[in-house]
C-alpha positions in Angstrom: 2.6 -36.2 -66.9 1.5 -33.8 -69.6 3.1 -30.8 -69.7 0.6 -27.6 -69.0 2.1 -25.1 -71.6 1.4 -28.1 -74.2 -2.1 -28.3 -72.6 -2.5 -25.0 -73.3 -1.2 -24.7 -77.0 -3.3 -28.0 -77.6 -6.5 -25.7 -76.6 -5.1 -23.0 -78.6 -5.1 -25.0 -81.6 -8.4 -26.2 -81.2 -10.2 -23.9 -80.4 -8.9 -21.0 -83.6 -9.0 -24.3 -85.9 -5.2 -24.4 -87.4 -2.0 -24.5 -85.8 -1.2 -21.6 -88.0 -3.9 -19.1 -86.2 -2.5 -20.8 -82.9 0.8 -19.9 -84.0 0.2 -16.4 -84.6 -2.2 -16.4 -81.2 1.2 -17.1 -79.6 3.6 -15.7 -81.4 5.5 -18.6 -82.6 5.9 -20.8 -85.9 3.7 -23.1 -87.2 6.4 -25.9 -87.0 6.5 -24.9 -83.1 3.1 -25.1 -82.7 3.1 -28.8 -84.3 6.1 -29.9 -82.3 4.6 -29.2 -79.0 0.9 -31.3 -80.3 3.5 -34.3 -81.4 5.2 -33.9 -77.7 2.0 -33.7 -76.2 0.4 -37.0 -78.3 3.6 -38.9 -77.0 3.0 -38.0 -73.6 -0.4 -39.0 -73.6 0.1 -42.2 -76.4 -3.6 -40.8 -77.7 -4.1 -39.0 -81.0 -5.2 -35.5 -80.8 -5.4 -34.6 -84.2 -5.6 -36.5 -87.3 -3.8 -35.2 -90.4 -6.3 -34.6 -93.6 -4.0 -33.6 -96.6 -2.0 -30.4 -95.0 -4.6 -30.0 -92.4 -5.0 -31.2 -88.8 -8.8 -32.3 -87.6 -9.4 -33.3 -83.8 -9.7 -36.7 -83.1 -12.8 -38.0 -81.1 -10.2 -38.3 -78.2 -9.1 -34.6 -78.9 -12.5 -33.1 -79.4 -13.6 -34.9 -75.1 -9.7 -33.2 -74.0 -10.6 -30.2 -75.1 -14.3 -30.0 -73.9 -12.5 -30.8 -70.2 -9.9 -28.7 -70.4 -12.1 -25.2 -71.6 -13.5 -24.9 -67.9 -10.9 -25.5 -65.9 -8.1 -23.3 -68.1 -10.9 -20.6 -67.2 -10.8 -21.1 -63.9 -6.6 -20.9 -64.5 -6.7 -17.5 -66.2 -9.6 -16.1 -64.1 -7.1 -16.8 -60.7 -4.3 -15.6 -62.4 -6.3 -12.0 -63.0 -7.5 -11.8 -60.2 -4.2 -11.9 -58.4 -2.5 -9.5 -60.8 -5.9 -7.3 -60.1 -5.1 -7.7 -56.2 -1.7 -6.8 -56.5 -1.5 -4.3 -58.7 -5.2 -2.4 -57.1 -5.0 0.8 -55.1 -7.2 -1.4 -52.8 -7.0 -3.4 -49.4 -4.8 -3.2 -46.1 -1.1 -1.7 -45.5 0.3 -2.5 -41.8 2.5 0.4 -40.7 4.2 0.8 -37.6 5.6 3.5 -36.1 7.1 5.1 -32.5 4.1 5.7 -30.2 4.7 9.6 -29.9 5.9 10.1 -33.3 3.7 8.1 -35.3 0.8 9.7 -32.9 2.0 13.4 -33.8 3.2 12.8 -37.8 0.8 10.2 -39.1 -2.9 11.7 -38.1 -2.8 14.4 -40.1 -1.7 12.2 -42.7 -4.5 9.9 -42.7 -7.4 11.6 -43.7 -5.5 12.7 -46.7 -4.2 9.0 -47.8 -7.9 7.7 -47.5 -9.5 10.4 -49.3 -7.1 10.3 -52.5 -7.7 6.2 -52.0 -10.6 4.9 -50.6 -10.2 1.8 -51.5 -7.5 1.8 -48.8 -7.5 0.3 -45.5 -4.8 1.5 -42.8 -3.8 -0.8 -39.7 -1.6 1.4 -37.4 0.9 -0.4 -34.7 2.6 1.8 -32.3 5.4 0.6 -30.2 8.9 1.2 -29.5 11.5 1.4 -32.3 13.0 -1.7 -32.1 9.9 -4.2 -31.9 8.7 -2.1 -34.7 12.0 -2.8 -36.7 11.9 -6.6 -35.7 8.0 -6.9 -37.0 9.2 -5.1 -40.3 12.2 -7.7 -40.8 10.0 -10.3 -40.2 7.7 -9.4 -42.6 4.7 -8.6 -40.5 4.8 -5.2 -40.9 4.8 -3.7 -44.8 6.2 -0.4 -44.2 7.7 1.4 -40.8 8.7 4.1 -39.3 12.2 4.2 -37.5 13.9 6.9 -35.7 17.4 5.5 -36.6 19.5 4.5 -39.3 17.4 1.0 -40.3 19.5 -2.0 -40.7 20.9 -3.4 -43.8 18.1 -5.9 -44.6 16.0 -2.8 -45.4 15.4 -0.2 -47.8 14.9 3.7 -46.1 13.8 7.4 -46.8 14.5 10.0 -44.8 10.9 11.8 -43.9 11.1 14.1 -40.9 13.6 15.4 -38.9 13.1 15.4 -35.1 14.5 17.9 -32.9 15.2 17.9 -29.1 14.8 20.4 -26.5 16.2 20.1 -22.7 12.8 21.2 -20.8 12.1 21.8 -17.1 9.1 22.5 -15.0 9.4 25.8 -13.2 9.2 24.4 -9.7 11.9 22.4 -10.5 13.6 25.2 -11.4 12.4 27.2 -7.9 14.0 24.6 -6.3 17.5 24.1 -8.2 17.6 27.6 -10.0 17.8 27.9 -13.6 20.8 26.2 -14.8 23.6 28.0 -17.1 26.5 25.9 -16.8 27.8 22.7 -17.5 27.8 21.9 -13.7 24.9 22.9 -13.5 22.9 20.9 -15.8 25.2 18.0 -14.7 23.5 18.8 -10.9 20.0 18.7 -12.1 17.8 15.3 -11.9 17.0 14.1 -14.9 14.5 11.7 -16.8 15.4 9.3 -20.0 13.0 7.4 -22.3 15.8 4.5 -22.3 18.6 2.9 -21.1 20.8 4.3 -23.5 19.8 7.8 -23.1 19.7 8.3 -26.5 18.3 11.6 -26.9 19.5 13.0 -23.5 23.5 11.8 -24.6 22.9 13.4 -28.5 21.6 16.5 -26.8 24.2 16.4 -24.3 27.1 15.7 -26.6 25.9 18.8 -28.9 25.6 21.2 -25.9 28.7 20.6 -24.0 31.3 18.6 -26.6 31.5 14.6 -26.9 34.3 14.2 -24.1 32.1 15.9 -21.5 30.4 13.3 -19.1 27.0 12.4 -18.7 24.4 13.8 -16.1 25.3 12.2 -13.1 21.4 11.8 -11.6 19.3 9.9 -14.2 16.6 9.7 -11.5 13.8 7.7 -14.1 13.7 5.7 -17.3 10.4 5.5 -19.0 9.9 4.1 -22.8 6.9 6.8 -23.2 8.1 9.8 -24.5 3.9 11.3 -23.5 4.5 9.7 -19.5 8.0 11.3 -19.7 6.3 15.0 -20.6 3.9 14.1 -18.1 6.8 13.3 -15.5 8.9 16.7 -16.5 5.8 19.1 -16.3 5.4 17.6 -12.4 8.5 18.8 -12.0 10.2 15.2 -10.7 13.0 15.8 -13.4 14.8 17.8 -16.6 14.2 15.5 -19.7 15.1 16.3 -23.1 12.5 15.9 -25.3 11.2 15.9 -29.1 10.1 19.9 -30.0 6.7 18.8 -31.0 5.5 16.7 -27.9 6.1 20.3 -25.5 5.6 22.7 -27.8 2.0 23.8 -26.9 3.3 23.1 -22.6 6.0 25.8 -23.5 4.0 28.4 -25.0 1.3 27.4 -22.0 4.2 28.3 -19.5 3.5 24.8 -18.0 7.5 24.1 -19.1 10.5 25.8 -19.6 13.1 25.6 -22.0 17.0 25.2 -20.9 19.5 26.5 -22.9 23.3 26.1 -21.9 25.5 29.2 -21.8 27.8 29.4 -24.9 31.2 27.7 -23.9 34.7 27.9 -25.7 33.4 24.0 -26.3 30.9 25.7 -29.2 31.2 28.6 -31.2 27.1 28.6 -31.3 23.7 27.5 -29.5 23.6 23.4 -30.8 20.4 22.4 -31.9 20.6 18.8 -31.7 18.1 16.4 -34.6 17.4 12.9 -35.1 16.6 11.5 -38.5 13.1 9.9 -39.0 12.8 7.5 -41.7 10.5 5.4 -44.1 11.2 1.9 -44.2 10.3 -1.5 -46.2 12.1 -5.2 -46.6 14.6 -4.7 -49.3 14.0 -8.0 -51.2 9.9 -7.4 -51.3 8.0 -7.0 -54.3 5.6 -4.6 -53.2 2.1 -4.5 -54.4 0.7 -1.0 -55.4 -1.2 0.0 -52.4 2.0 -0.3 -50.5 3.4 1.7 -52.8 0.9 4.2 -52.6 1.4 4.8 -49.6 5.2 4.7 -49.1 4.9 7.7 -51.9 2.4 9.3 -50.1 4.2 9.3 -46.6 7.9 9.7 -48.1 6.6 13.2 -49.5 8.9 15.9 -47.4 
């Protein structure tokens, strides 16, 4: 089978008329040029050129190779730029994923901004929970996400945001328990989680009251939506601590209240307890530049 760089150095040659211009076309000797038309001829068993003094002159059987080959070499380069035009375009669709709440919050503002400075750009938004959102990433049906813990190892990460917690309470849960003060009393109060690992509620707890101190006793209802787990707290069925952006505006509105421990020998200050929000893509991807563009964008703190 004839070898396709020895195609393409046999058009070459043809088409500027000597191996020397062919030579220079590709940036090689003559006597490499004329080696890879010899290789080609054996491959074939046909003559391509015939040799007139220190000249070469297509054959009949060169001039018909050639006259095939110019189209579909055409249709070879013309693929070849328009991928490298695809990939390396400002243009077309990025998949990102994010948390529900967060990604609701942190991205809208951010859209408006990435379309106008690209409008060639095309943004498909999946919200879930953090770990089906680190699985699709991993898997490669996702181009970039955004996690709210440390991302695993098959993937590369910026830190973007950080999230902060608040312990909030409605204030008829608070008519009916009183205002708690003490470690006892938080520990007395019932309280909601967004998961089974309280994640949040234990870093927020830890903070507040030291890492040996044990968790709230009453977890009364686990919910993975951080909005139905506002929604839950400002009805007053529970405590539930809770990023400072999603009860901001129900704080200032009086609709919630915010709970802050009394100062213990356990802390020598108020904690404010934080979670790290990150930007995340496969490590081993080559990404094309409208991914790029917009893991620049987002990753701008």
């Amino acid at each position: 089978m004839a070898n396709l760089e020895f195609l393409r150095t046999f058009l070459l040659a043809a088409d500027t008329g000597t191996f020397r211009r062919a030579a220079i076309a590709r940036s090689v000797t003559v006597s490499a040029i004329s080696q890879q038309i010899k290789t080609l001829e054996a491959q074939l068993d046909v003559p391509l050129f015939e040799r007139v003094g220190r000249r070469a002159q297509l054959t009949a059987h060169g001039r018909e190779l050639a006259r095939s080959l110019r189209p579909a070499f055409s249709q070879i380069d013309d693929a070849l730029g328009s991928l490298a035009g695809t990939f390396q375009s400002i243009e077309g669709l990025v998949q990102v994923g994010m948390p529900r709440a967060f990604g609701r919050h942190w991205m809208r503002r951010r859209v408006a901004q990435l379309l106008e400075t690209h409008p060639g750009l095309g943004l498909r938004l999946t919200l879930g929970v953090p770990s089906a959102i680190e699985r699709r990433l991993v898997d490669g049906q996702l181009d970039l996400g955004i996690l709210v813990r440390p991302p695993s190892a098959s993937l590369e990460a910026r830190p973007i945001a950080e999230e902060a917690f608040v312990a909030v309470a409605a204030p008829q849960l608070l008519a009916r328990w009183g205002t708690p003060r003490t470690e006892d009393d938080f520990a007395a109060l019932p309280y909601g989680a967004f998961d089974t690992e309280f994640s949040m509620l234990s870093l927020w707890w830890q903070l507040q009251f030291g890492h040996r101190a044990p968790q709230p006793r009453r977890v009364v209802v686990v919910v993975p939506d951080l909005d139905e787990l506002v929604d839950l707290a400002i009805e007053g069925v529970c405590l539930a601590v809770l990023p400072t952006y999603l009860v901001y505006e129900h704080l200032e509105e009086g609709r919630l209240v915010r709970l802050v421990p009394a100062r213990t020998d356990r802390r020598s200050a108020p904690g404010r307890s934080s979670n790290t929000i990150f930007l995340a893509w496969r490590k081993a991807a080559v990404l094309p530049a409208r991914t790029v563009a917009v893991r620049d964008a987002l990753a701008r703190v």
